[in-house]
Structure formats: C-alpha cells, structure tokens
Backbone as a ProteinNet text record, in pm:
[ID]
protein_1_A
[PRIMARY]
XXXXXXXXXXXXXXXXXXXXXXXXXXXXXXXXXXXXXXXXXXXXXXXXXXXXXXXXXXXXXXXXXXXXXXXXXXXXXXXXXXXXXXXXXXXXXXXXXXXXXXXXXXXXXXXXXXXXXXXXXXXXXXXXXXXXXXXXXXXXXXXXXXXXXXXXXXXXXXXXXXXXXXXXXXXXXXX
[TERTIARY]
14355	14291.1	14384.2	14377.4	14493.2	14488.7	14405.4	14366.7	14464.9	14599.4	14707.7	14668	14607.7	14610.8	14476.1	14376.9	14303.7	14325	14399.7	14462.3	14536.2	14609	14688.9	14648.4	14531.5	14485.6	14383.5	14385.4	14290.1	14327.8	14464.9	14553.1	14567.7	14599.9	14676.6	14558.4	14404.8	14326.4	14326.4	14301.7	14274.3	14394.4	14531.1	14609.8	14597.4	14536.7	14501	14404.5	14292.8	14223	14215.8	14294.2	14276	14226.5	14182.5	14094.7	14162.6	14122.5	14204.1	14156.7	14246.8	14221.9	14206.9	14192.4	14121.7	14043.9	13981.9	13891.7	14023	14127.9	14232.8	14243.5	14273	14331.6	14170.2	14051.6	13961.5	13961	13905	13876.3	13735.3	13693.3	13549.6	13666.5	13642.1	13714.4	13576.4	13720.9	13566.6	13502.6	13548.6	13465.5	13355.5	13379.6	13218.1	13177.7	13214.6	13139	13053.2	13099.3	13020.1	12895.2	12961.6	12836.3	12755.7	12766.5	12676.7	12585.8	12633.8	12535.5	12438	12531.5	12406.8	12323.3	12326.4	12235	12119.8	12187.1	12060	11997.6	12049.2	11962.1	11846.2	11886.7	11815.2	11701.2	11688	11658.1	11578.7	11632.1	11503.1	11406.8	11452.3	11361	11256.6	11243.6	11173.8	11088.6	11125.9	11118.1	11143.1	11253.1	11282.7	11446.8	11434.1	11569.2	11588.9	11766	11863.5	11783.4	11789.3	11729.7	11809.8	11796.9	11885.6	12065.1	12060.6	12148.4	12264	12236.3	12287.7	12316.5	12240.4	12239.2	12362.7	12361.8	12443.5	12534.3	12597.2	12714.1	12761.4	12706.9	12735.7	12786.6	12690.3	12706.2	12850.5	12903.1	12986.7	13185.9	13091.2	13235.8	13266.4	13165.8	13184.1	13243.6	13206.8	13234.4	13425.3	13480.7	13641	13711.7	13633.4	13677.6	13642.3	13559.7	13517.2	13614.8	13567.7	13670	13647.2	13695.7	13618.8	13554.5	13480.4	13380.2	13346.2	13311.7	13296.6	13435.5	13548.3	13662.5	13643.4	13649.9	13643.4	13579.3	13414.9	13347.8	13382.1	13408.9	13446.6	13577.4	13659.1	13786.7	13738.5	13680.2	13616.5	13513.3	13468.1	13372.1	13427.2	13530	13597.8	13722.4	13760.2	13832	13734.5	13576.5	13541.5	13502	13439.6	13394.1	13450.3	13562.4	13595.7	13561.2	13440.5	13387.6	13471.2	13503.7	13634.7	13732.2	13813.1	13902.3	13879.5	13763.8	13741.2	13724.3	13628.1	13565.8	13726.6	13790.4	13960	14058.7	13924.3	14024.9	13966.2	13873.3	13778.8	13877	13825.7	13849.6	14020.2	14041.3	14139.1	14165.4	14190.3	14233.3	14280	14206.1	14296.8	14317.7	14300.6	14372.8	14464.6	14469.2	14618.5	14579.2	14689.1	14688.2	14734.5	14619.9	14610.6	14645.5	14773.8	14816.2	14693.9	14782.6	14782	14609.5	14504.4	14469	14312.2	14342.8	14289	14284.2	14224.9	14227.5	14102.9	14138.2	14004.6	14013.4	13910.6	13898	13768	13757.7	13653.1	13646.2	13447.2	13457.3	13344.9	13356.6	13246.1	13157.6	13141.6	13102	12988.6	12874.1	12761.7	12697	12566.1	12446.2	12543.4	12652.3	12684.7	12820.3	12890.5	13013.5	12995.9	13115.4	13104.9	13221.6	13240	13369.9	13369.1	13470.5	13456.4	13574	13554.2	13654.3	13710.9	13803.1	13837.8	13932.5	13906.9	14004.8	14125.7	14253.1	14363.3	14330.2	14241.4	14226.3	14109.5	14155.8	14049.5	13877.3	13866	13701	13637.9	13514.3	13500.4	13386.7	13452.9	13377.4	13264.5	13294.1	13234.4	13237.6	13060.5	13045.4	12967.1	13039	12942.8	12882.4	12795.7	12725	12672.5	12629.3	12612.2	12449.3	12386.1	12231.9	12169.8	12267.1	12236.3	12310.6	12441.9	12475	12604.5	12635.4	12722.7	12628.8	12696.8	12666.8	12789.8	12701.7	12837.4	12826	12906.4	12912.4	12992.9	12966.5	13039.6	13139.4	13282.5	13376.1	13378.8	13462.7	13497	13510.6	13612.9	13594.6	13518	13412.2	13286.5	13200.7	13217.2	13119	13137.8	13282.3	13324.4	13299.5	13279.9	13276.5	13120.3	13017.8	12918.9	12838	12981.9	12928.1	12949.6	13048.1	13091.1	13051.6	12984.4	12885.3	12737.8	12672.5	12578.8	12515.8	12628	12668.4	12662.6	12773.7	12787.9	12653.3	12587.6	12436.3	12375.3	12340.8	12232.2	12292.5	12407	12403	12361	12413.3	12320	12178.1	12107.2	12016.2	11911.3	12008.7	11938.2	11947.8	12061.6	12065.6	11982	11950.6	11875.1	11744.1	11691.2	11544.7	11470.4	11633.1	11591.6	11619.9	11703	11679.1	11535.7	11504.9	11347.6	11262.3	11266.6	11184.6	11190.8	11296.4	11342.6	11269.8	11304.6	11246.3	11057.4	10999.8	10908.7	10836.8	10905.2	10859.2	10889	10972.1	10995.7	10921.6	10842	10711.7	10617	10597.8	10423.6	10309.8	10231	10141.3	10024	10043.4	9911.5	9950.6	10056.8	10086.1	10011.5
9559.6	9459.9	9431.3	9323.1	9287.7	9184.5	9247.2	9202.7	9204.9	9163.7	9148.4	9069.3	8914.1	8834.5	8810	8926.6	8953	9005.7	9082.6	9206.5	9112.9	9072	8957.4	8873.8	8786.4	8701.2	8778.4	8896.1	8924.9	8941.2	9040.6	9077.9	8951.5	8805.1	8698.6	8677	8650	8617.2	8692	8823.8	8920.8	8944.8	8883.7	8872.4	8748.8	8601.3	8495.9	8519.2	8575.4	8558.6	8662.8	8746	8853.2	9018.7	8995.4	9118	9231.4	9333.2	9460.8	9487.1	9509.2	9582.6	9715.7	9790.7	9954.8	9964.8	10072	10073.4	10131.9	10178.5	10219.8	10117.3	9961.3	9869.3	9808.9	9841.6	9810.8	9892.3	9877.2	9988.3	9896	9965.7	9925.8	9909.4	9763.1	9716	9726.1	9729.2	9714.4	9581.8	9525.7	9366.3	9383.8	9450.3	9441.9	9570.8	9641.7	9804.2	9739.2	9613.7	9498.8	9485.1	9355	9300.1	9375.9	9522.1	9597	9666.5	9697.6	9728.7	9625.8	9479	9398.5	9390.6	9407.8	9363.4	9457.4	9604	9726.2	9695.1	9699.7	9627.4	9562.1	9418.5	9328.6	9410.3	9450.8	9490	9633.7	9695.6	9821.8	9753.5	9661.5	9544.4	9500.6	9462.5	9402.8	9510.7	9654	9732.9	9762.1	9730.9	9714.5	9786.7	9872.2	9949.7	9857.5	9816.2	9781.7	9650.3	9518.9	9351	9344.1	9142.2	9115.2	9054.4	9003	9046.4	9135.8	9243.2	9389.1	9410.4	9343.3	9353.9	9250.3	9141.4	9068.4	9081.5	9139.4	9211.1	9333.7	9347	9459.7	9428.7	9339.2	9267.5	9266.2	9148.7	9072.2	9143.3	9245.9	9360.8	9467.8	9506.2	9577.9	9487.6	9340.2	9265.2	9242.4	9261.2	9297.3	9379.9	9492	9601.1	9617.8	9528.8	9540.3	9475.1	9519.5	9472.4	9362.5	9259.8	9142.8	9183.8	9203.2	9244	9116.4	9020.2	8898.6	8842.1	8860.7	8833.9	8939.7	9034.2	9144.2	9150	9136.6	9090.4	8991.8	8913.3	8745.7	8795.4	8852.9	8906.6	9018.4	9100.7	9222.7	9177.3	9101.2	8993.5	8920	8860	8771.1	8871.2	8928.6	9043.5	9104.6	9143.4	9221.7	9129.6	8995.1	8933.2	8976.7	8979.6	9021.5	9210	9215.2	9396.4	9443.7	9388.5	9421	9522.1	9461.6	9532.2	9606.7	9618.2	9741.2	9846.1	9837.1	9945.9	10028.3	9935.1	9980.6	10061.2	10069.4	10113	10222.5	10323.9	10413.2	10532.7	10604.5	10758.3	10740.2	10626.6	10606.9	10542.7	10627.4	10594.9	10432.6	10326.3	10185.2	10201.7	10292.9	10263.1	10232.2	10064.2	10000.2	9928.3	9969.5	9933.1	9721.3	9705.9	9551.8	9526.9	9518.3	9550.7	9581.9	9636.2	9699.6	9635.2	9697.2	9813.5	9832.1	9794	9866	9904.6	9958.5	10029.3	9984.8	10038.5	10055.5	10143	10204.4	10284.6	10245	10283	10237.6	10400.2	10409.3	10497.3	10515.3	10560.1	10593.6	10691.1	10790.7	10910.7	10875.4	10968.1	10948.4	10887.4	10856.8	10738.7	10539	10557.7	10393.8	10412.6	10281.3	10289.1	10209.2	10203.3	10130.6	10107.4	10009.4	10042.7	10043.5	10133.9	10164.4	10120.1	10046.5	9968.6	10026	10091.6	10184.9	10097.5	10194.5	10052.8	10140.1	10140.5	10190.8	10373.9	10359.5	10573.7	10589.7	10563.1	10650.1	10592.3	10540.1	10514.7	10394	10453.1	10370.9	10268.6	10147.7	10036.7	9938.7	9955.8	9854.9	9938	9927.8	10004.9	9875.1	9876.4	9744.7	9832.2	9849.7	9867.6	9812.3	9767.3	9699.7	9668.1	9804.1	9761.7	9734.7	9743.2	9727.3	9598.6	9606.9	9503.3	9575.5	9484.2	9544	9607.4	9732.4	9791	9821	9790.4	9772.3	9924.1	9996.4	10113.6	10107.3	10169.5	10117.5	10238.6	10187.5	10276.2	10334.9	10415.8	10500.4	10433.2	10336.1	10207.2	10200.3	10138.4	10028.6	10146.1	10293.8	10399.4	10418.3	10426.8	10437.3	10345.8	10213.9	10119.4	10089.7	10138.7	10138.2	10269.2	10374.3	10475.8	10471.8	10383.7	10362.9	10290.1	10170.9	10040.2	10094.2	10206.6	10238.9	10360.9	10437.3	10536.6	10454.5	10332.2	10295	10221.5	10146.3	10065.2	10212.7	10300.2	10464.8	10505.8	10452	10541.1	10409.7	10324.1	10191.4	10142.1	10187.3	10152.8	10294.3	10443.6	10522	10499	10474.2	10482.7	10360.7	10205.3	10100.9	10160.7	10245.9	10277.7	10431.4	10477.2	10582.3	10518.1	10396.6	10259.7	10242.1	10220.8	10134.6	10242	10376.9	10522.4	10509.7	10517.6	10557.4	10456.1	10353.1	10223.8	10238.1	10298.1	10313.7	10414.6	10524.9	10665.1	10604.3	10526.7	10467.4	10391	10344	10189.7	10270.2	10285.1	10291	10206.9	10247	10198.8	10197.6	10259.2	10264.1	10195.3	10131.4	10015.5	9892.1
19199.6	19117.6	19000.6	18990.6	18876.2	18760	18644	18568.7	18430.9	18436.6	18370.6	18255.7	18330	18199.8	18091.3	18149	18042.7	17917.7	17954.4	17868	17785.3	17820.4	17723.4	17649.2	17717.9	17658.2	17535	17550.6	17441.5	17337.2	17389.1	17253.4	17190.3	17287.5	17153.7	17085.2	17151.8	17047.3	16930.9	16962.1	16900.2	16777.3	16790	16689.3	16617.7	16704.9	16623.3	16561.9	16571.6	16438.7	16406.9	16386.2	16310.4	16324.6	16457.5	16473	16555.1	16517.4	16542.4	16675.1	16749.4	16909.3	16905.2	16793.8	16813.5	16686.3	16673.1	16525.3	16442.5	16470.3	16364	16284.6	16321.1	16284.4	16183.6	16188.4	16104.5	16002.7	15854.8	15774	15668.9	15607.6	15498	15396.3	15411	15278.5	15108.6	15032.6	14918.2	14904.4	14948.7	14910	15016.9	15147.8	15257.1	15238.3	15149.6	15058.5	14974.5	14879.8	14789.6	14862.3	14968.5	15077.4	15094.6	15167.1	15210.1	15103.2	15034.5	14893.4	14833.8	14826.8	14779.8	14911	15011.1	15120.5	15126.5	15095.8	15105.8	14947.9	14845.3	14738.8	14722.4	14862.8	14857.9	14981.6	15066.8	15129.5	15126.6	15012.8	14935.2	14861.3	14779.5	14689.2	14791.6	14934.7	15017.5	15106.3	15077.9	15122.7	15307	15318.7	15460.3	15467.7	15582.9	15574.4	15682.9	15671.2	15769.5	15781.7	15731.1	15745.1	15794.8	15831.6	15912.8	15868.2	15752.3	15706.6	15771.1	15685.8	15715.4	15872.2	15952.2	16090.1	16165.3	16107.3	16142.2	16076	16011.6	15910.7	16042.7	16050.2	16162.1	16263.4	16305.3	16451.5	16460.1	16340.3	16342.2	16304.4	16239.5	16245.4	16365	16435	16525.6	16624.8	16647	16716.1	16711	16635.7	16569	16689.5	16717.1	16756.8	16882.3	16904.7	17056.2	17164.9	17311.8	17394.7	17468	17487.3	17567.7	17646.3	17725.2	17760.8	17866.9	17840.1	17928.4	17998.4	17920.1	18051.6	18151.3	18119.1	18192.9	18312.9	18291.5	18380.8	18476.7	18400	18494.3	18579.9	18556.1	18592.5	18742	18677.7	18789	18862.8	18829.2	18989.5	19052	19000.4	19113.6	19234.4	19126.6	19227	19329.2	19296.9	19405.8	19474.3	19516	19577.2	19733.1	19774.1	19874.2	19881.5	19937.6	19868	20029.9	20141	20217.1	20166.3	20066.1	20018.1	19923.5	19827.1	19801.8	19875.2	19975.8	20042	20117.2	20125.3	20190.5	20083.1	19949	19869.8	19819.7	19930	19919.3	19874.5	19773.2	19725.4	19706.6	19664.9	19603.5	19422.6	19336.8	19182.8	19204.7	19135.7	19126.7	18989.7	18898.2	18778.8	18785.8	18774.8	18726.7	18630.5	18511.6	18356.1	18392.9	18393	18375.1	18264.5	18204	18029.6	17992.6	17860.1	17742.3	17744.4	17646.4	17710.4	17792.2	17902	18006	18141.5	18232.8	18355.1	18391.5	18541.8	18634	18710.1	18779.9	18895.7	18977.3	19084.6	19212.2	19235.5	19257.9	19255.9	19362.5	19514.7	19606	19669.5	19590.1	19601.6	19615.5	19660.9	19655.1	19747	19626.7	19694.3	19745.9	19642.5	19626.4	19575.7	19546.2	19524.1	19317.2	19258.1	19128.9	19074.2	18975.9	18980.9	18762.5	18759.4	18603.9	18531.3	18405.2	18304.2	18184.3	18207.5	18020.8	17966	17847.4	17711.8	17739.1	17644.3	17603.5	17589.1	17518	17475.6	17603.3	17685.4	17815.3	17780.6	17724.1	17699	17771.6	17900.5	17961.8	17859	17884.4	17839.7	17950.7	18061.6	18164.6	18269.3	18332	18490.8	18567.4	18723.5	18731.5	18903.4	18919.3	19027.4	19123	19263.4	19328.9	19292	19303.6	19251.9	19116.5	19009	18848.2	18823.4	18854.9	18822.1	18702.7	18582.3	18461.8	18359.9	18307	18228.7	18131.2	18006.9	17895	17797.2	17774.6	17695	17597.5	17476.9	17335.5	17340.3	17281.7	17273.8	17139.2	17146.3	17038	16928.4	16919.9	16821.9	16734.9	16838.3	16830.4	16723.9	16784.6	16787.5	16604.4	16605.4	16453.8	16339.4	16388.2	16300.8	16256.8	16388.4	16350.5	16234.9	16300.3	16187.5	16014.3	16003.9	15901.3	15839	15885.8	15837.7	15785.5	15873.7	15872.9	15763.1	15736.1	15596.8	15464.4	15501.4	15348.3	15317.5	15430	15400.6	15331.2	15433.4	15378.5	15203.3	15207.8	15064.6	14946.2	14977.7	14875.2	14914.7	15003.8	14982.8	14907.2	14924.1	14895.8	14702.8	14688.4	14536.9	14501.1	14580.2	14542.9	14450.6	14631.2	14636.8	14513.3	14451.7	14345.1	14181.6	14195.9	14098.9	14036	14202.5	14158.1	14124.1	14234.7	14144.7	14022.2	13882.8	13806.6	13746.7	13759.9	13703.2	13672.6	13774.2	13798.6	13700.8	13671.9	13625.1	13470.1	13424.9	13261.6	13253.2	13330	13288.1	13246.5	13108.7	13084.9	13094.8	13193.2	13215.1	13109.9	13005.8	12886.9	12808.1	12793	12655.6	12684.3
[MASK]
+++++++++++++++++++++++++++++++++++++++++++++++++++++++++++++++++++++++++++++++++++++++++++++++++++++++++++++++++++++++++++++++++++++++++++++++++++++++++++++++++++++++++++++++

C-alpha cells in the first residue's frame, strides 16, 4: 500500500500554516496561558467547568498536532478496495513508511482481519475493520496537548473559583 503522497501532502500543509507535525513542535504559549485563564474566569463566574469556549480552544490546538486523519482514510480505502490483494498479503508486516510519518500493517489473526495506521513514534492513530469500519485513536501528541490545555484551564479556574470564595467570606452581610 502506498501512501507516499499523503505523508507529504501533510507535511506541506502542515508547514503552510503553521502547524507542528508532533506535539514537540507545539508548546502553551503565554498569550493562550492568557486565553485560557480568561475563559476559566469567565466560566467559574457562570459556574460551569470547561464551556465552550475553552472547548473549542482545545479543539482547535489539539487539532495542530493531529494527523490527517481523513487523507488517511480516503488513502487506506481506496487501496483496500481490491480486499484480493490484501488477503494475499496475509501474516505479512506491510509497514511501509508511506513518508515521513507514517506506516501500516494488515493484520489477520483471529476472528477477522484490520489493518492499523501509526504516526512517525510508533503510535497507532487509525484501525479500520471490516465490521466497524475506522476507528480513530489519539496519539501521544494529541494526548500531550490535551494534557497541557487541560492543567492550565484546572489551575485558573481553581484560583477563579477561590477569588469568588474570598470575595464572598469579605462581604458583610449585616451592613
């Protein structure tokens, strides 16, 4: 299977606008350390952890780091359509590095056969099965960027929500 010019085509997007092809190449800048603080702010004030906001802030950075995912697909269905030459390609490794970075393997053990999609560091991103269909799994990346988005929201909304305590315990209510 030879999915060369996915790989490529991702990297150029992925260098045209900017976005990093591993979570190394992302970091919490302070200006979306800013964003994310005013968002849990606004969002302890409303009393609601993680709005949507904050959610689509997320979305949209993890989205950086993620792997196309839909070429991929489109790429690995048209290759299997002929399921002929898979099945000819039984209990055999097809990891071939379709550039930089990813692989595949076909895999028929079992109840059924599937075939599995890793990025560059071994992390499978895409399983597509005959009876499920695609299944998308978040990489290490993805895994990091969400951990890191999700810390810096927990610690501003925790200091928001001991703001408003504080605020609370100094109001006299008998004046």
């Amino acid at each position: 299977m030879d999915i060369t010019g996915i790989a490529k085509s991702h990297q150029a997007n992925s260098t045209a606008t900017g976005k990093a092809s591993s979570g190394r190449g992302w970091k919490l800048s302070d200006s979306l350390r800013k964003r994310i603080t005013e968002y849990a702010r606004e969002d302890a004030a409303q009393n609601v952890y993680m709005g949507n906001k904050f959610l689509a802030l997320r979305k949209s950075e993890v989205a950086k780091v993620a792997p196309d995912r839909a070429a991929l697909m489109g790429k690995v269905s048209q290759e299997m359509a002929d399921m002929k030459t898979i099945r000819e390609a039984d209990r055999r490794w097809l990891c071939l590095l379709f550039g930089e970075p990813y692989g595949t393997r076909f895999q028929s053990d079992g109840m059924g056969s599937a075939v599995h999609v890793y990025d560059r560091n071994g992390d499978e991103v895409l399983t597509y099965t005959a009876g499920v269909g695609w299944h998308e799994k978040e990489s290490k990346a993805e895994t990091q960027v969400h951990g890191a988005l999700k810390a810096a929201y927990y610690d501003a909304f925790r200091a928001a929500r001991q703001d408003a305590v504080e605020a609370q315990d100094g109001f006299d209510a008998r004046a």
